[in-house]
mmCIF file as Biopython writes it, N, C-alpha, C and O atoms, coordinates in Angstrom:
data_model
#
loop_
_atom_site.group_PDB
_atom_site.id
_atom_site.type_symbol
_atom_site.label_atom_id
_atom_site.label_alt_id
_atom_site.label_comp_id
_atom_site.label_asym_id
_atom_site.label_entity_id
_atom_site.label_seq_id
_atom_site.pdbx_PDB_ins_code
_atom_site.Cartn_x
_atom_site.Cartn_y
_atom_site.Cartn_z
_atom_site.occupancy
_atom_site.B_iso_or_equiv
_atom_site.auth_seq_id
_atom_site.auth_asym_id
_atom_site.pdbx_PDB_model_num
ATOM 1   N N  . UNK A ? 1  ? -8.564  4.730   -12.550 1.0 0.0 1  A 1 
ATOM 2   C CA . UNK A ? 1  ? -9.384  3.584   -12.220 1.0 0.0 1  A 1 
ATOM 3   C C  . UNK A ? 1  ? -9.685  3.618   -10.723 1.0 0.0 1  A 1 
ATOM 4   O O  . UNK A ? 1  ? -8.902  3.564   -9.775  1.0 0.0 1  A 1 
ATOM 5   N N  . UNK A ? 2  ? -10.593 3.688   -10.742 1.0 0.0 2  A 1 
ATOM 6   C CA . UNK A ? 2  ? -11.445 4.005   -8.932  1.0 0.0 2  A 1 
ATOM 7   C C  . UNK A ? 2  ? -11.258 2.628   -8.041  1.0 0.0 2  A 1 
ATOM 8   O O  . UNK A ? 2  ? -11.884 1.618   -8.363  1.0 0.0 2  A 1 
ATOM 9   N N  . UNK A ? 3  ? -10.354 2.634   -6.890  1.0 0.0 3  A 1 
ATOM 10  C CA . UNK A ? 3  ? -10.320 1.369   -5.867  1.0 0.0 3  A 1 
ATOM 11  C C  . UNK A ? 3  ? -11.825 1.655   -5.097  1.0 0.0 3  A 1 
ATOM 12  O O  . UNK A ? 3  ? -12.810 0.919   -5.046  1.0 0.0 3  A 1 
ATOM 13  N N  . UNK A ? 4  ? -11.702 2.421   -4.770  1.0 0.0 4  A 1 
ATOM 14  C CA . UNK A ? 4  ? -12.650 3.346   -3.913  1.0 0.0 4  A 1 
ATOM 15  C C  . UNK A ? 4  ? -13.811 4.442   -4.528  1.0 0.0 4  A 1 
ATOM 16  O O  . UNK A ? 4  ? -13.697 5.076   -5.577  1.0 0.0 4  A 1 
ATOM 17  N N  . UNK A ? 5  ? -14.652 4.473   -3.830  1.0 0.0 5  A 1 
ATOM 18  C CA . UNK A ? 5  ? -15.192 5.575   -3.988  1.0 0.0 5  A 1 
ATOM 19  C C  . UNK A ? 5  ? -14.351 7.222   -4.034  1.0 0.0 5  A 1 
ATOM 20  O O  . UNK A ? 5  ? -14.720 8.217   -4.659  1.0 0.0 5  A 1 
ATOM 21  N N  . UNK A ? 6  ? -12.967 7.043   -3.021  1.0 0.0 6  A 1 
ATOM 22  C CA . UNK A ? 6  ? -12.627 8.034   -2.495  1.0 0.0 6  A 1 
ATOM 23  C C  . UNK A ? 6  ? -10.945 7.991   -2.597  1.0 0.0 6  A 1 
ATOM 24  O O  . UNK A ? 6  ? -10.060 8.587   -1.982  1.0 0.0 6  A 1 
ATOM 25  N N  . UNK A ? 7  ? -10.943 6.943   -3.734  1.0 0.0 7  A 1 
ATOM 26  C CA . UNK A ? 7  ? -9.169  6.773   -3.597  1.0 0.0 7  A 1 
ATOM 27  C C  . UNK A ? 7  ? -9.126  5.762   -5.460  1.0 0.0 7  A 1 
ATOM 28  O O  . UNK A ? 7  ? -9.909  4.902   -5.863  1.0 0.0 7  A 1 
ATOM 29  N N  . UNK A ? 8  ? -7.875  6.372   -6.171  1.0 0.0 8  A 1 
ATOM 30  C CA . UNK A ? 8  ? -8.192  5.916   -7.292  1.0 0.0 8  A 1 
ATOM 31  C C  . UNK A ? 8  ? -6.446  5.126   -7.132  1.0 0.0 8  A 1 
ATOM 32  O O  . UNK A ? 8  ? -5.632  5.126   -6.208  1.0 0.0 8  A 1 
ATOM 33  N N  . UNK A ? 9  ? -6.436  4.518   -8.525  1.0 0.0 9  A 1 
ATOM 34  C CA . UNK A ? 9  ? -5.445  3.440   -8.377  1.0 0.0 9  A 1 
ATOM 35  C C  . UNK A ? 9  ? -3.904  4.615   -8.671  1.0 0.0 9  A 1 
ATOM 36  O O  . UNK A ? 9  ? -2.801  4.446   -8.151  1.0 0.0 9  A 1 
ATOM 37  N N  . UNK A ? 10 ? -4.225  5.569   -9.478  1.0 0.0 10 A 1 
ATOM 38  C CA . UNK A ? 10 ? -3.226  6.690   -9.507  1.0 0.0 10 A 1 
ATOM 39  C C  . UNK A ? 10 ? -2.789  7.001   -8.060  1.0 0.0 10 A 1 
ATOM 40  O O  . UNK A ? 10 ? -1.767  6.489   -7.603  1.0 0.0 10 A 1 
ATOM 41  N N  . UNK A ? 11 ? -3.400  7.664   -7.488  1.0 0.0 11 A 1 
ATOM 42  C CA . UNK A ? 11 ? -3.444  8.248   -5.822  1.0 0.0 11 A 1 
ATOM 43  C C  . UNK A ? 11 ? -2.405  7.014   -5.097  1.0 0.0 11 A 1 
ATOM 44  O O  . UNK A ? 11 ? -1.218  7.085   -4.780  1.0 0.0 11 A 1 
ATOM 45  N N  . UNK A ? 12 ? -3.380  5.889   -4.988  1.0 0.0 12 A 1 
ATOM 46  C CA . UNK A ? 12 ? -2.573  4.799   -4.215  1.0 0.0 12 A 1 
ATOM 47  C C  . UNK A ? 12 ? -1.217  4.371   -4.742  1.0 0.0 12 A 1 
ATOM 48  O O  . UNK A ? 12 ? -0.415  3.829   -3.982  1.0 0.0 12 A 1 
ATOM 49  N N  . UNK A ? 13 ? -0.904  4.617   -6.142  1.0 0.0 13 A 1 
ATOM 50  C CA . UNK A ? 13 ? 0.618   4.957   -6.601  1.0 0.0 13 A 1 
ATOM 51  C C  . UNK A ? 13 ? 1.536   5.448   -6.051  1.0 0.0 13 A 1 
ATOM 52  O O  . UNK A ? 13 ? 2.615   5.107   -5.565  1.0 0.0 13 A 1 
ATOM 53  N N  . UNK A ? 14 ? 0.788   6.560   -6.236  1.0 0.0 14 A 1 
ATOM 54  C CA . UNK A ? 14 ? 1.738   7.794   -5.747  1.0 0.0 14 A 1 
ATOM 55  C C  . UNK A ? 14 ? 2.038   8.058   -4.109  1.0 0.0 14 A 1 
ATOM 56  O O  . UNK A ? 14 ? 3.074   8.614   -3.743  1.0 0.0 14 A 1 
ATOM 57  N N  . UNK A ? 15 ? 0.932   7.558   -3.103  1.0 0.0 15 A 1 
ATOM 58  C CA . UNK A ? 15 ? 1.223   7.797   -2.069  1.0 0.0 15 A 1 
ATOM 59  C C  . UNK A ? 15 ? 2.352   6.367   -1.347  1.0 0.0 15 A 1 
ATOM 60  O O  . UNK A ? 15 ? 2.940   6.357   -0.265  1.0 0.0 15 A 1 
ATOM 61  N N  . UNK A ? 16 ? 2.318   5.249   -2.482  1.0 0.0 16 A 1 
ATOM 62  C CA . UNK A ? 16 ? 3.124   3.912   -1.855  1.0 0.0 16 A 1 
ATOM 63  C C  . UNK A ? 16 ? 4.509   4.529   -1.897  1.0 0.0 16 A 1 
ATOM 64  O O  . UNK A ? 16 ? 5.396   4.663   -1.054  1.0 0.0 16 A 1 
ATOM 65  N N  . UNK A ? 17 ? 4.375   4.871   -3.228  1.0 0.0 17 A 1 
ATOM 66  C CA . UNK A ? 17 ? 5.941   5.607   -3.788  1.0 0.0 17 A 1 
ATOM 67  C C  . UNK A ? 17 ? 6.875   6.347   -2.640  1.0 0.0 17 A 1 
ATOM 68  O O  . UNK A ? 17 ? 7.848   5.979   -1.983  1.0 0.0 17 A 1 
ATOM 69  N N  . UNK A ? 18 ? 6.022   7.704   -2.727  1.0 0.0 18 A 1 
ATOM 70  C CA . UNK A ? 18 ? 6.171   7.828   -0.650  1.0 0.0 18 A 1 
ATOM 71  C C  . UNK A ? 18 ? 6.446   7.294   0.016   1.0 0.0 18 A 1 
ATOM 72  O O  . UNK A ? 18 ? 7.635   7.323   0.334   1.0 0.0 18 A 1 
ATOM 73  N N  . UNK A ? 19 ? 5.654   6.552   0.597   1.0 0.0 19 A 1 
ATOM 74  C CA . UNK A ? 19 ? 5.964   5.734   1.664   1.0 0.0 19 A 1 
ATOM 75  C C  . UNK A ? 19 ? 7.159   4.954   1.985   1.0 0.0 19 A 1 
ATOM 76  O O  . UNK A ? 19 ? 7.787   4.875   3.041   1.0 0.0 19 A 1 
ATOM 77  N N  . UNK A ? 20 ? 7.386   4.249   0.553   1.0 0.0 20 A 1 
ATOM 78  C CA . UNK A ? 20 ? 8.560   3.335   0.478   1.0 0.0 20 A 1 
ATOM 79  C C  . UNK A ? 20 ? 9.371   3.474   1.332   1.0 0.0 20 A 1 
ATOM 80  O O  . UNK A ? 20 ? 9.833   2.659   2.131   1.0 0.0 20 A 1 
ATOM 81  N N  . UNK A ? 21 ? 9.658   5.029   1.107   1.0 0.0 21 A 1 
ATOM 82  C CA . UNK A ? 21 ? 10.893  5.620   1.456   1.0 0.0 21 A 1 
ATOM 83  C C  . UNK A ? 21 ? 10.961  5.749   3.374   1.0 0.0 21 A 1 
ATOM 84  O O  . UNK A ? 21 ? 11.985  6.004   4.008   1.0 0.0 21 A 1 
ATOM 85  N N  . UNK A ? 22 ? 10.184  5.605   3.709   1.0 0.0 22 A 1 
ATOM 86  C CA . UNK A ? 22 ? 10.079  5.925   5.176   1.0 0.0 22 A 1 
ATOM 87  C C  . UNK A ? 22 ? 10.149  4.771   5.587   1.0 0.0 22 A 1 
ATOM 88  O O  . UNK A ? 22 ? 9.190   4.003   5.507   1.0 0.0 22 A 1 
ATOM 89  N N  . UNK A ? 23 ? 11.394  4.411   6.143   1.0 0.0 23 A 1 
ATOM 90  C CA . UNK A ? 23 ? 12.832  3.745   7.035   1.0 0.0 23 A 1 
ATOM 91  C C  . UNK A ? 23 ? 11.997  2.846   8.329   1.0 0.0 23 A 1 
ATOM 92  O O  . UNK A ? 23 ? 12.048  1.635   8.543   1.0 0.0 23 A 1 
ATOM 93  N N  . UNK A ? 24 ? 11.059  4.145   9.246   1.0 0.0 24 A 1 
ATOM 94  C CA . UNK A ? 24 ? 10.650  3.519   10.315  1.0 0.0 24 A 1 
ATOM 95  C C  . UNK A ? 24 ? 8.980   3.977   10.378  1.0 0.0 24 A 1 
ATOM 96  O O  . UNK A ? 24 ? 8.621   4.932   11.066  1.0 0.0 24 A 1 
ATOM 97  N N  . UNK A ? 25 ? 8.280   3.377   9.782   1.0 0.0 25 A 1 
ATOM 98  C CA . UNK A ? 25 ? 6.890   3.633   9.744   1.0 0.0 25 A 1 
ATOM 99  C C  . UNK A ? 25 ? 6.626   2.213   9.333   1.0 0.0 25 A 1 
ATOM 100 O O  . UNK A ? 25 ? 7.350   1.427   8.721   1.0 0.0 25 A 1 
ATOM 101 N N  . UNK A ? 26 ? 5.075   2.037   9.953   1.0 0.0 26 A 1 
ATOM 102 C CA . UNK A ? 26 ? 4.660   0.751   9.200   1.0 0.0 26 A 1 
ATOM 103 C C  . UNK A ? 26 ? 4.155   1.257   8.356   1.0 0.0 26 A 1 
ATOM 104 O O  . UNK A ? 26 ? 5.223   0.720   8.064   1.0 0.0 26 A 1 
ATOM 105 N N  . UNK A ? 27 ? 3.566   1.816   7.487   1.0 0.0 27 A 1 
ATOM 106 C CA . UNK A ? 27 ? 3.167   1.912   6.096   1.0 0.0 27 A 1 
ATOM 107 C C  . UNK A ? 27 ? 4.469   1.648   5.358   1.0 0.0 27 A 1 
ATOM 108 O O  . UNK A ? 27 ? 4.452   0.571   4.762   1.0 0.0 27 A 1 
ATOM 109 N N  . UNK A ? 28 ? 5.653   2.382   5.235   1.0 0.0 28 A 1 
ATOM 110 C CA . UNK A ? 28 ? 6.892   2.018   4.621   1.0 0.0 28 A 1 
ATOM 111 C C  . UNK A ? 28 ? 7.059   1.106   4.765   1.0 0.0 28 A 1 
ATOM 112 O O  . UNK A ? 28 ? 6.773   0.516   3.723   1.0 0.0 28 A 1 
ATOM 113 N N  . UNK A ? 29 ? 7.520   0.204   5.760   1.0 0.0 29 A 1 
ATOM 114 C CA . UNK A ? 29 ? 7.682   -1.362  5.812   1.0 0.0 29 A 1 
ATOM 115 C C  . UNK A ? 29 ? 6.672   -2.304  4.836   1.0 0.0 29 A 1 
ATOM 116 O O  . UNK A ? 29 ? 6.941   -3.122  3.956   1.0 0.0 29 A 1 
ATOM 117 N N  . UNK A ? 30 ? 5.249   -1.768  5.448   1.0 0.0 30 A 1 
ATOM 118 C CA . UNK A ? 30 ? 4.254   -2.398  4.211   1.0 0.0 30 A 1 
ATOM 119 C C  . UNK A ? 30 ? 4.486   -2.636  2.732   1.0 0.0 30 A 1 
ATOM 120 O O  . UNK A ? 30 ? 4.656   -3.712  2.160   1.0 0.0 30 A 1 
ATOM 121 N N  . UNK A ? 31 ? 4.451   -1.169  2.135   1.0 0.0 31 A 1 
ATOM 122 C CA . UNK A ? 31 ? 4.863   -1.142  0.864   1.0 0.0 31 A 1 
ATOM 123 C C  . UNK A ? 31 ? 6.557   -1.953  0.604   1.0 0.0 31 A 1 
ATOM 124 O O  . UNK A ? 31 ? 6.784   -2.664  -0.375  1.0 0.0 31 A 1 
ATOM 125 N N  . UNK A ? 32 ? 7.175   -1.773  1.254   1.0 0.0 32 A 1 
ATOM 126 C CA . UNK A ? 32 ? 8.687   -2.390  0.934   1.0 0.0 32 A 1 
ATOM 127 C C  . UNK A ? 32 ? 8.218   -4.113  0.992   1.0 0.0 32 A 1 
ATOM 128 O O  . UNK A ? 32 ? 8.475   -4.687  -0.066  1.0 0.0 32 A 1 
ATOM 129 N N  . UNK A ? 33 ? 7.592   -4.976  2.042   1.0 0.0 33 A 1 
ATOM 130 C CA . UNK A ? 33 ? 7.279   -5.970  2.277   1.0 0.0 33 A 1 
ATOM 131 C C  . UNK A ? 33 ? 5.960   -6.259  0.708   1.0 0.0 33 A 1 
ATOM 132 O O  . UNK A ? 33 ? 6.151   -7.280  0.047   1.0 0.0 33 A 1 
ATOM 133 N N  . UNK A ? 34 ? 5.184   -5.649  0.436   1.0 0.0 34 A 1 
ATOM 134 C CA . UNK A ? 34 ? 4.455   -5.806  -1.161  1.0 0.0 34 A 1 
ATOM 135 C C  . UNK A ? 34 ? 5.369   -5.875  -1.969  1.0 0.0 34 A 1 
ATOM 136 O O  . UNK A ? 34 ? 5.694   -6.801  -2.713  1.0 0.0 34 A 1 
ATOM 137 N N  . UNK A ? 35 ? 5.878   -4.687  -1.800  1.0 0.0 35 A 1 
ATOM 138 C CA . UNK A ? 35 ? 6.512   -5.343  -3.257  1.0 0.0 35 A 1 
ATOM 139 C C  . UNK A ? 35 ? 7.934   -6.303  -3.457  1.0 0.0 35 A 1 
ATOM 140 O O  . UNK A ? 35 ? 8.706   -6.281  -4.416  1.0 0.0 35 A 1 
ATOM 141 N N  . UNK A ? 36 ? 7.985   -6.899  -2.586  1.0 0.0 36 A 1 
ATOM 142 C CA . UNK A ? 36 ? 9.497   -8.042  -2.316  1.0 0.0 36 A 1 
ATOM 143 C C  . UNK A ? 36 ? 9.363   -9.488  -3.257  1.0 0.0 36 A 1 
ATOM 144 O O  . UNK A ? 36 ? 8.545   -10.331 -2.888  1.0 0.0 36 A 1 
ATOM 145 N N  . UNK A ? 37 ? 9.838   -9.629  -3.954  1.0 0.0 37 A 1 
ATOM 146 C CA . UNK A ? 37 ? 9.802   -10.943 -4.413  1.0 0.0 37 A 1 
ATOM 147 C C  . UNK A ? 37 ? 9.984   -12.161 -3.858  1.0 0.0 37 A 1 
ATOM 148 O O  . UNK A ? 37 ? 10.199  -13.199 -4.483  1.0 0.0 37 A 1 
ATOM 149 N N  . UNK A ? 38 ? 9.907   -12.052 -2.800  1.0 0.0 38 A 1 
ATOM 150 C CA . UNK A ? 38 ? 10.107  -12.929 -1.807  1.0 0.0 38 A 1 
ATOM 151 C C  . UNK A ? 38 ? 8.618   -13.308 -1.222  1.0 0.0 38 A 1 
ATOM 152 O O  . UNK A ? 38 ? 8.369   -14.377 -0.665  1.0 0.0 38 A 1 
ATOM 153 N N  . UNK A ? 39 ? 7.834   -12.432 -1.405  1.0 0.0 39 A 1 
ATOM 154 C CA . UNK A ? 39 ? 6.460   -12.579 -0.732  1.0 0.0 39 A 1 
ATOM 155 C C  . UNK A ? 39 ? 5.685   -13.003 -2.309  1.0 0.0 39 A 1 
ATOM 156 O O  . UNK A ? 39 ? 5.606   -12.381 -3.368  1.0 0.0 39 A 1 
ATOM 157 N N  . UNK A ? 40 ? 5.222   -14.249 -1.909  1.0 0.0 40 A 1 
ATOM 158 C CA . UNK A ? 40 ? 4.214   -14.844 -3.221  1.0 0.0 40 A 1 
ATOM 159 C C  . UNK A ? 40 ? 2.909   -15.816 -2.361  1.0 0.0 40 A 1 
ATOM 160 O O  . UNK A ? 40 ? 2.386   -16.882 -2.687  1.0 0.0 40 A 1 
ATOM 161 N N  . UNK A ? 41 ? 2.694   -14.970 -1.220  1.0 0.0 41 A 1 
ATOM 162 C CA . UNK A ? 41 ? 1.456   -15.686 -0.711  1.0 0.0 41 A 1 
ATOM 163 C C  . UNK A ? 41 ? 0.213   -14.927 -0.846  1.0 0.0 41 A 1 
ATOM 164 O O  . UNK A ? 41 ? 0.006   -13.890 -0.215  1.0 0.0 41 A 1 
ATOM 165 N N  . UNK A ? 42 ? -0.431  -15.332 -1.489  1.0 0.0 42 A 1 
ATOM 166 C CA . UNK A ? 42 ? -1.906  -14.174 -1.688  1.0 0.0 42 A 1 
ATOM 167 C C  . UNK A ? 42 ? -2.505  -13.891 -0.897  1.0 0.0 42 A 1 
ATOM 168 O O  . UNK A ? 42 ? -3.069  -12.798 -0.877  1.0 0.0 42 A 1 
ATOM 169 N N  . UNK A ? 43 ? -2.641  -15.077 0.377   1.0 0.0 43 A 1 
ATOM 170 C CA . UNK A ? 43 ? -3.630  -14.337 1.432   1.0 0.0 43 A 1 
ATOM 171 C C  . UNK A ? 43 ? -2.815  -13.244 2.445   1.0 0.0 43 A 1 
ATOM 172 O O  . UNK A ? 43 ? -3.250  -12.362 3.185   1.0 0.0 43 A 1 
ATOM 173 N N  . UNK A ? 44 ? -2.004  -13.511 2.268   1.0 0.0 44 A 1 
ATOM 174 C CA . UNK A ? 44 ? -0.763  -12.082 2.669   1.0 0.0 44 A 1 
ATOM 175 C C  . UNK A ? 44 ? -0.712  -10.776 2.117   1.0 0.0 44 A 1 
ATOM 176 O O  . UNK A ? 44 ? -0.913  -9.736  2.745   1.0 0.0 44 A 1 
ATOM 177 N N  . UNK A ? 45 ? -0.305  -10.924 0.359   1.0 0.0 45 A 1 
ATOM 178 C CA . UNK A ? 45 ? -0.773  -9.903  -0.243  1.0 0.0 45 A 1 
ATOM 179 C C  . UNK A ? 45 ? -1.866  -9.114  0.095   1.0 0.0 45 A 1 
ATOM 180 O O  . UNK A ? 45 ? -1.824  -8.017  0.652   1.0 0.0 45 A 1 
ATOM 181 N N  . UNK A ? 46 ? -2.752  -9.668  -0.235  1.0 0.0 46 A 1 
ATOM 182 C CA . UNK A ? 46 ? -4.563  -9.046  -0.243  1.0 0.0 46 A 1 
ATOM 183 C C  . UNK A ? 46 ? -4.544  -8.526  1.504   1.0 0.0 46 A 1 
ATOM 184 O O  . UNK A ? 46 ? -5.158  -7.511  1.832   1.0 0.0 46 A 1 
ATOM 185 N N  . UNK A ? 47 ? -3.837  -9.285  2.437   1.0 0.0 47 A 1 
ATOM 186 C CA . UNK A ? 47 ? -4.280  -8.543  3.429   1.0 0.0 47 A 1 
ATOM 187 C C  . UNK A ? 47 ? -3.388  -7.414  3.912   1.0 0.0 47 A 1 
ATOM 188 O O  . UNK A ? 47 ? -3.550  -6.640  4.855   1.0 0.0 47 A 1 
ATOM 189 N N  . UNK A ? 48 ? -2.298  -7.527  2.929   1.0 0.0 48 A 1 
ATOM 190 C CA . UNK A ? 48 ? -1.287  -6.109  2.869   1.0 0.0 48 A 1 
ATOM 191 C C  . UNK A ? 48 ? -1.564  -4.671  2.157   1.0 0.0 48 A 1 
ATOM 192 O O  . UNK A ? 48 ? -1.447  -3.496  2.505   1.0 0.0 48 A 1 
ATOM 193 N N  . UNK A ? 49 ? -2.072  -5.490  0.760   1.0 0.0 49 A 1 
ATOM 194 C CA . UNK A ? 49 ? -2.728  -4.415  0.235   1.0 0.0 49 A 1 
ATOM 195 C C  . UNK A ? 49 ? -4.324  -3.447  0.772   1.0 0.0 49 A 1 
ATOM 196 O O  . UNK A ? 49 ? -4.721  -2.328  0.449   1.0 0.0 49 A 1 
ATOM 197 N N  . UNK A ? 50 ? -4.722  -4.167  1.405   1.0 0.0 50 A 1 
ATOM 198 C CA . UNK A ? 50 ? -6.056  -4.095  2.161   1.0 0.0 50 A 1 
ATOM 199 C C  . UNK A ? 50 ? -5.682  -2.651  3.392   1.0 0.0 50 A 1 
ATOM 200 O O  . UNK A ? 50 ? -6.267  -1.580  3.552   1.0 0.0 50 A 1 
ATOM 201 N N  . UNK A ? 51 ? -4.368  -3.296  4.136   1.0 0.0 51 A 1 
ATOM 202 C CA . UNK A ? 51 ? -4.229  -2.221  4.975   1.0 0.0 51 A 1 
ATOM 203 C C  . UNK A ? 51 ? -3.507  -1.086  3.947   1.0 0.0 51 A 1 
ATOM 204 O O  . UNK A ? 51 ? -4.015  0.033   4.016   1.0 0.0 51 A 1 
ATOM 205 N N  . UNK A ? 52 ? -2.766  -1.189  3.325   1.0 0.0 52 A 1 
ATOM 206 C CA . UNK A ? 52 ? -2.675  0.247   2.399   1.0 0.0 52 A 1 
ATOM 207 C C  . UNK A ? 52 ? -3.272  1.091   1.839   1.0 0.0 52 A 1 
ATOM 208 O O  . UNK A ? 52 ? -3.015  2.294   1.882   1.0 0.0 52 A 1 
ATOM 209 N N  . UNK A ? 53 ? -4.442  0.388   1.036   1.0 0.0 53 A 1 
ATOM 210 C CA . UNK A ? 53 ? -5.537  1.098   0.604   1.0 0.0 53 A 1 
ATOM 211 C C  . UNK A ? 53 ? -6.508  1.556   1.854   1.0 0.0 53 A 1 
ATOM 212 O O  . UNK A ? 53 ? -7.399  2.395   1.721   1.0 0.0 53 A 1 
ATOM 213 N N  . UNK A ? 54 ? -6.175  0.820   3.194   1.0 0.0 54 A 1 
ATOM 214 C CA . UNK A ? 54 ? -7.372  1.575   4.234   1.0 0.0 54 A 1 
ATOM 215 C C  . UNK A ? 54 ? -6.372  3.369   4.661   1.0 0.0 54 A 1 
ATOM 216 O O  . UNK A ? 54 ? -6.846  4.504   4.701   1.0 0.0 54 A 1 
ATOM 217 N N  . UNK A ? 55 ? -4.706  2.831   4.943   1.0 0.0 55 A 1 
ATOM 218 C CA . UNK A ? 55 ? -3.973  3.967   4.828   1.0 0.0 55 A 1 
ATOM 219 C C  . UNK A ? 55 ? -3.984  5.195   4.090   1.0 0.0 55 A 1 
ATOM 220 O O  . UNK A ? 55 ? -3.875  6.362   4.467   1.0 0.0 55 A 1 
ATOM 221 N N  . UNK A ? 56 ? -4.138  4.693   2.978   1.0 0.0 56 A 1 
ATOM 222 C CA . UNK A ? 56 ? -3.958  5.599   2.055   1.0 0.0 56 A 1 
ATOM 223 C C  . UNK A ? 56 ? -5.576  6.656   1.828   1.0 0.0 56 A 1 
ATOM 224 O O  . UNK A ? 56 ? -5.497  7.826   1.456   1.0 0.0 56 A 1 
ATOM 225 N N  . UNK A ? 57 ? -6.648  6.116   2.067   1.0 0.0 57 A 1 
ATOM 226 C CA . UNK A ? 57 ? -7.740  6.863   2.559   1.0 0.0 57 A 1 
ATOM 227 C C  . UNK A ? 57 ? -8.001  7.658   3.758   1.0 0.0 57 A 1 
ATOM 228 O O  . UNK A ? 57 ? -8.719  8.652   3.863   1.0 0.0 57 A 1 
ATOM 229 N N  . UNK A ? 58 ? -7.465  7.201   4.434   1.0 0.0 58 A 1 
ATOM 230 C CA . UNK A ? 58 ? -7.370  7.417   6.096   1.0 0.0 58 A 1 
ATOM 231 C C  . UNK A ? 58 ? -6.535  9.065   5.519   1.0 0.0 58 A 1 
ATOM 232 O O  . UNK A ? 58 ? -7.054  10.162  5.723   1.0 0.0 58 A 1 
ATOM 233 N N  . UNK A ? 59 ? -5.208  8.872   4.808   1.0 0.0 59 A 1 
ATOM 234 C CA . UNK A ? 59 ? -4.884  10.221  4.276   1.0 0.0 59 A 1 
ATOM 235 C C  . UNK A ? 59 ? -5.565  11.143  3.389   1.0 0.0 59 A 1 
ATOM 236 O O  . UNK A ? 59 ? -5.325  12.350  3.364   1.0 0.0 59 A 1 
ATOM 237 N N  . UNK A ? 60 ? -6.381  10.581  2.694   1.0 0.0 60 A 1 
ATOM 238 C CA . UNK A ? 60 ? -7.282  11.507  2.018   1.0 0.0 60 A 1 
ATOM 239 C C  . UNK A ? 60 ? -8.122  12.520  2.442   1.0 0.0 60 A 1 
ATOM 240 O O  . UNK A ? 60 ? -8.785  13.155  1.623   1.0 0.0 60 A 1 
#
């Protein structure tokens, strides 16, 4: 399923998955901070997910 022209919802999976794992990066922090159950504010979300999906192209 295409986010992008240039980045599909598979891709952005797989590269969060990654990320997670990286301790001292802000992309890792990002993804760890998405997916927290602690975070249930949408205009937060959307502007978290927003910079991931710009990340995750930026790697493409």
């Amino acid at each position: 399923m295409p986010i992008t022209q240039t980045l599909d919802l598979e891709t952005l999976v797989t590269r969060m998955n990654e990320w997670a794992s990286e301790t001292d990066t802000k992309r890792g922090r990002l993804v760890r901070v998405f997916r927290s159950p602690k975070t249930n504010r949408h205009d937060l979300q959307a502007a978290r997910l927003l910079l991931l999906i710009q990340e995750a192209e930026a790697c493409a």
